[in-house]
N, C-alpha and C positions, 0 to 999 in steps of 0.2 A: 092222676092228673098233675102237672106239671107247677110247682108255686113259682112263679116270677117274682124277681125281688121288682125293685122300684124301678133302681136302674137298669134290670134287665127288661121293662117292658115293651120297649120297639121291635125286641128280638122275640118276647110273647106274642105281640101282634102279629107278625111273618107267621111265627108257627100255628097260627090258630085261622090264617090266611089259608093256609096249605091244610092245614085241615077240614075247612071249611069246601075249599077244591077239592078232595078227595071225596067227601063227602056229596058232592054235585056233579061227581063222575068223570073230573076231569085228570085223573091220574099223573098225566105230564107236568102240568101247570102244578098240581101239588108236587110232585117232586122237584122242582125247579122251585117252588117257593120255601120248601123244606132247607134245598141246598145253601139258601142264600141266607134262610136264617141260621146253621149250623157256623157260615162263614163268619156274619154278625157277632154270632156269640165269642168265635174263639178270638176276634179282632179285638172283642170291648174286654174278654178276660185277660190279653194279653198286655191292656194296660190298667187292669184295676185299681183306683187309687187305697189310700191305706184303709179309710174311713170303707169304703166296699169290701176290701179283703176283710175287715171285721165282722161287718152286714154275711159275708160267705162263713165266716169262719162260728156264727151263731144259726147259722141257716138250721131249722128245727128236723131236718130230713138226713143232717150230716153224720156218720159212721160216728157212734160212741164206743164206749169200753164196751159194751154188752155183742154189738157186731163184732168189734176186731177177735174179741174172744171165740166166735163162735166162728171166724175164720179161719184165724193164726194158732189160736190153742183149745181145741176142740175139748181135750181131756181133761181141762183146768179143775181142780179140785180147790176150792177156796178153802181159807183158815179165816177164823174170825175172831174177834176179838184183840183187845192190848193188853190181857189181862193186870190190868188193874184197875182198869174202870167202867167200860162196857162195848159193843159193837159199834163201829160206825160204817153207815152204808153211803157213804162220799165216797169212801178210798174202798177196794176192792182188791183183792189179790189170794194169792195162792201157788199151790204146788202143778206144775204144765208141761208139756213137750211143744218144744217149736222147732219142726222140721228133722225130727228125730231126738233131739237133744232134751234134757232136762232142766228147766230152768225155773226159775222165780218172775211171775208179772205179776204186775198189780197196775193199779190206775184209779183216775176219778171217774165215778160212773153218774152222769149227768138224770139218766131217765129217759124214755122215748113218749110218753105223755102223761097229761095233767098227772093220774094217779103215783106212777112212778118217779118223776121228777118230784115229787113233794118227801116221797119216802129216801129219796138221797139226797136229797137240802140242795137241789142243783148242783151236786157237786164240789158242793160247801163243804171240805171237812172240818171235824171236830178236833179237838186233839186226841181222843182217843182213837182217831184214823190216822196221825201221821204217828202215835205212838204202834198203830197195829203194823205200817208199814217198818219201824226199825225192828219191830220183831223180825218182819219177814227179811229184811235184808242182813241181820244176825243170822239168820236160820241159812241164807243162800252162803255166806263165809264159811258156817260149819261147815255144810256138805257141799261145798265146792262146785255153788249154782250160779251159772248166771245170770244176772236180773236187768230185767225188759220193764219198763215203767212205762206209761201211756198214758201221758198228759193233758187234760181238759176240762180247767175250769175256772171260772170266775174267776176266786181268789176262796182262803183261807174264807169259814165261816164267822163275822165279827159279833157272835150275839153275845150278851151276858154272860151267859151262860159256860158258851167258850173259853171267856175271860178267864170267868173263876177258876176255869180247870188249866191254866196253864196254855193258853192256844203259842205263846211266842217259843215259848221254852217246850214243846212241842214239835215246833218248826225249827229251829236249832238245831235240835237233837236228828232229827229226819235228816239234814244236810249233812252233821256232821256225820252221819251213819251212811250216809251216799260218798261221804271222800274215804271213807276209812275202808271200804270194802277192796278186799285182794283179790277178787273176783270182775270177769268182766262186764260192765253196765252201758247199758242201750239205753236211751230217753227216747220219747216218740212227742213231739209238740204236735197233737191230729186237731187243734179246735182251739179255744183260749188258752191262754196262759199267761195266769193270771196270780200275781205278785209273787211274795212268799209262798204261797198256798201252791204254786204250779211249782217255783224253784227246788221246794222239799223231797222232788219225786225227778228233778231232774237235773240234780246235780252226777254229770253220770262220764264216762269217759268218754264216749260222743252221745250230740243234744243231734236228735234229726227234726225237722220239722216240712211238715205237709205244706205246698207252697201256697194255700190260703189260709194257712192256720198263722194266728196273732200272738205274742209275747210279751210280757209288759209289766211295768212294777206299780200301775193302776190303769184302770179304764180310761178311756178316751172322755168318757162320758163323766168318770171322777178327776183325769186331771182338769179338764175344761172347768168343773164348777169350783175346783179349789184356784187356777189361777184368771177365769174372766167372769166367776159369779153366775155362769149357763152354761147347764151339763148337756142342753140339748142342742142349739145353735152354734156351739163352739166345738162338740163333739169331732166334726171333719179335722177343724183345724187342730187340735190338740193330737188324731191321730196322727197326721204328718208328721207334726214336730215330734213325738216320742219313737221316731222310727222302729216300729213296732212288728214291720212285715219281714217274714221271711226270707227276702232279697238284701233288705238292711243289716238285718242280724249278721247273714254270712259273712257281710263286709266287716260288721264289727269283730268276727272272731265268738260271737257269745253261742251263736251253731254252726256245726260241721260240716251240713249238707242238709239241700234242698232235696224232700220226694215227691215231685211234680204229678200234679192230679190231671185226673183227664179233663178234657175240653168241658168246660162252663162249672166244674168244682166237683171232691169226690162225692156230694150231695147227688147228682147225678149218675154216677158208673160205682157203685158199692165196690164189685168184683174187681175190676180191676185196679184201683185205688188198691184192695188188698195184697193184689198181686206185685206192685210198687212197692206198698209195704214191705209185706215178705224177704223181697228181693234185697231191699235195704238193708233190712236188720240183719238179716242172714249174712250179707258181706262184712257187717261192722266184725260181725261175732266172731266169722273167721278169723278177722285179720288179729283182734284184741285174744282171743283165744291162742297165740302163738307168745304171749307176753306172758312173766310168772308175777306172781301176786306182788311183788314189792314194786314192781315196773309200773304195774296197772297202777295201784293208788299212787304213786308222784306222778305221775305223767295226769290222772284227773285231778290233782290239787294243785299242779302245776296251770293247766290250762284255765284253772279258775283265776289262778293269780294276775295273769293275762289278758283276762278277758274285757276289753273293749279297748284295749288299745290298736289291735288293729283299726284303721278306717278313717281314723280323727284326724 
């Protein structure tokens, strides 16, 4: 059954209209009500404001790391660990083929309910997850891999706990391990991304991002309560102003390219959402695949240097 956000409810109504006519045997009239909610939908997606594109881009139904995997890299063989302090199950990755090819992905794996979301901190990592991620991306430099990163989550985890173990100097070392590779690097933005904690995994020579997925250097929900005192009534407007959607971004330079979801968000069409994917990374790969390793890293620490000057 279908969850209607808040703002999609006019368009719940039509469809539960049409169903309600099929259901009393009027076939036409349900398809004709079907039609007009499908229309509905792709009119109000096609202006979503930022504050909705957020509300889409946490939608509890939307493709995580654990789908794309089970899409794009079927044979993924995860490594675990940073050895030198223990596993964290925020950041995920390992050894995979995508589309013939040999590569490195990793990503944050949020959870698909209550029990799961609690055993990956929602995607909170530790530092012993971006420290497991420089492993993996030393390991992809040895053997001459390319790494595929897939992006989504809150922000870095701020507990205690974290602290003690180094969480910033953690996240450092992740970016700087992202500009230093001579190998070619994919980011995928599918869902939040969210401060440091998302940058660490997507410092990469193209940033793609899913056209309801969010980017940001805090929540809408955190900037509002640090600058109007309400993280919840100020939420909208704090999204707008940190131009956070993937239409802004483009313009500012900080990603590459849009990969446009189907009609009402990829929460709705899994499959072909993947197929999008697919097609995306697979072009970037080509193209950055014809570059030798000293090209690849100045060209990604180049476009860092750059970044948000377009737009302004």
């Amino acid at each position: 059954m279908t969850e209607w956000m808040e703002f999609e409810k006019s368009v719940g109504a039509l469809a539960k209209s049409a169903t309600d006519a099929l259901n009393a045997g009027a076939p036409e009239e349900a398809a004709r009500l079907s039609e007009r909610a499908q229309k509905q939908l792709a009119d109000l997606y096609s202006q979503l404001t930022p504050w909705q594109r957020t509300q889409v881009a946490r939608h509890p139904n939307r493709p995580h790391f654990r789908h794309f995997v089970t899409a794009l890299f079927p044979d993924l063989m995860l490594l675990g660990g940073d050895r030198l302090y223990g596993e964290d199950a925020a950041i995920l990755g390992g050894l995979a083929s995508f589309n013939g090819r040999p590569v490195i992905v990793m990503g944050h794996a949020k959870g698909e309910d209550t029990e799961s979301r609690i055993r990956h901190n929602f995607g909170m990592a530790r530092p012993e997850g971006y420290r497991k991620a420089v492993r993996l991306m030393e390991m992809a430099d040895r053997f001459g891999l390319p790494v595929i990163t897939l992006v989504d989550t809150p922000g870095a985890f701020p507990g205690i706990d974290a602290e003690e173990r180094g969480q910033a100097e953690a996240i450092a070392r992740a970016i700087e391990a992202c500009l230093k590779l001579t190998v070619p690097s994919v980011a995928l933005i599918c869902g939040e991304g969210g401060s440091g904690g998302a940058i660490a995994l997507a410092a990469a020579n193209r940033v793609l991002m899913l056209e309801n997925a969010v980017y940001s250097v805090i929540s809408p929900e955190g900037c509002a309560s640090i600058l109007w005192r309400d993280g919840s009534a100020k939420a909208a407007d704090a999204a707008e102003a940190m131009r956070i959607t993937a239409q802004d971004l483009l313009k500012l330079g900080v990603i590459d390219r849009i990969v446009y979801e189907p009609v009402g968000g990829a929460h709705r069409d899994h499959a072909e959402t993947f197929t999008r994917v697919r097609s995306a990374i697979a072009g970037e790969l080509d193209k950055l695949s014809a570059l030798d390793g000293k090209t690849l890293r100045d060209n990604r620490r180049e476009r860092f240097v750059r970044m948000g000057k377009q737009g302004l």
